[in-house]
N, C-alpha and C positions, 0 to 999 in steps of 0.2 A: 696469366695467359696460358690458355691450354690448348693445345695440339692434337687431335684426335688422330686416328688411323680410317680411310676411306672401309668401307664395309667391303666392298666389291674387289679394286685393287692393290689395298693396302697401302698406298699410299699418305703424307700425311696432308691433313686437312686444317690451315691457320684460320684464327678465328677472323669472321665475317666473309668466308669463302665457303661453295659447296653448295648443298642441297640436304635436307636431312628430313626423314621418312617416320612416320611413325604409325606402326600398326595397329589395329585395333587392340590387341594383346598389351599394347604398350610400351611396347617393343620399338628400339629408335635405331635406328638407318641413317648411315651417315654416309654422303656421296661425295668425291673430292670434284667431281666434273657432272656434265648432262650425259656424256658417252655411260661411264659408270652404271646411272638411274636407268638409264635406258635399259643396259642390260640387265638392270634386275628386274625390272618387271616386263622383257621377255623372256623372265626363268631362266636365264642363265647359267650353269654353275661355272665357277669363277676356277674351277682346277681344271678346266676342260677348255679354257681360253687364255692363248700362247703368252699373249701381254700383259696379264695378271702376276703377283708375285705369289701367291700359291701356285700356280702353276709352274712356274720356276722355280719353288723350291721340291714343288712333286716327282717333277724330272730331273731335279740332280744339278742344276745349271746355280742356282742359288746354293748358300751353305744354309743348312737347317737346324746341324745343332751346334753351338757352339755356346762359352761360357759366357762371352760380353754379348750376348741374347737378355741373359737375366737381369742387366740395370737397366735396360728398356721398357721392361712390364711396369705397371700401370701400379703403383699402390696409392689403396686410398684410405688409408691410416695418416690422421694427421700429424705432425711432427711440432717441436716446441723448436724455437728459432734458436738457432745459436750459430752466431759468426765464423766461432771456430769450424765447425761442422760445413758451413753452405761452403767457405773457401776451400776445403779440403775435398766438399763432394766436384765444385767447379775444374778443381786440380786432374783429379782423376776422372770424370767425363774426357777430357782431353787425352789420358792416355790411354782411356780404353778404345776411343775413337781410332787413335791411330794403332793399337794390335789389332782391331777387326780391318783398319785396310788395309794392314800387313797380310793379316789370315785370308779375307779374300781374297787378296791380287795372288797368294799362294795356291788356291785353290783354282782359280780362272787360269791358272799357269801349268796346274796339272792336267786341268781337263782339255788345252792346247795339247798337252805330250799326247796324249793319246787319240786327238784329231788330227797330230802331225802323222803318226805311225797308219794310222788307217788309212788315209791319204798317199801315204807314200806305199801302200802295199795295190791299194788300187791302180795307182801310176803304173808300178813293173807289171802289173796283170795286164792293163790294156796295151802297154809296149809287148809285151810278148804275142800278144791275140795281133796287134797290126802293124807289126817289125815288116813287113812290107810295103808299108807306107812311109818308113823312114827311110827304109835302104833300097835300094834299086834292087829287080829279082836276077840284074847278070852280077851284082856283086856277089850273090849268095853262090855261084855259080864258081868264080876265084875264089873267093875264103870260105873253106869249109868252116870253118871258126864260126861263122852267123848261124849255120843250123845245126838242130838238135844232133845229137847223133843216132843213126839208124841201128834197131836192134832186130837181132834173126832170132825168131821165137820157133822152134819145131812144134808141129802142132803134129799129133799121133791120132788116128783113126780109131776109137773107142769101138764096141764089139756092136752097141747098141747101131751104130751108123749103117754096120755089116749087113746088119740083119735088114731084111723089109718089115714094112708097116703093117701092121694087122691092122685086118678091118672087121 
């Protein structure tokens, strides 16, 4: 049984599912749905549309490089069977699986840290722009504490201001 990867958005494609394309070049196109085909033959490119996984790994929201990437790839070198071999490759499938959902959910957790911090700096910017929509304007009036403090800036009369304008 072989598993393909959708052409468009990467997803995988089980046998007798899909749609699959093949160009005069000879060239074969594999669709995992109709939405997919569709956008490829309205020219789509597929890093420029949000629900793609190149597109999610172009903008940072997916992980792109990582080491359990490489027993994914495709080899097509045939192998001599050996038991010992297939239970030991079964073994380890399973624990590479779960370091990459380790590494992801690490990675989906950092990129929360810093939608938490942006968020929270936006929050005190607009509390500050419409602190009187929280507070009543006769509170600010008892507690000087709600507003800024006023500063007395001396401003001096430069020689230029002196003079009149030529014309």
């Amino acid at each position: 049984m072989r598993i393909e990867k959708c052409w468009f958005c990467s997803s995988t494609i089980y046998p007798g599912h899909g749609i699959q394309f093949v160009r005069n070049d000879a060239k074969i196109f594999r669709f995992c749905r109709s939405k997919c085909h569709k956008n490829f033959k309205m020219k789509r490119n597929p890093r420029k549309v949000k629900w793609t996984k190149a597109y999610r790994r172009l903008h940072g929201k997916d992980m792109t490089q990582d080491s359990t990437f490489e027993f994914e790839r495709k080899r097509n070198r045939p192998e001599r069977y050996d038991r010992n071999l297939t239970e030991n490759t079964l073994k380890a499938i399973k624990t590479i699986d779960k370091v990459r959902s380790r590494r992801e959910a690490k990675h989906i957790e950092t990129r929360k840290k810093g939608k938490k911090a942006q968020l929270m700096r936006e929050a005190v910017k607009e509390l500050e722009q419409s602190i009187n929509l929280v507070k009543a304007p006769g509170a600010f009036k008892e507690d000087n504490s709600l507003t800024l403090p006023k500063i007395k800036v001396k401003v001096s009369q430069t020689q230029a201001e002196n003079q009149p304008m030529e014309e």
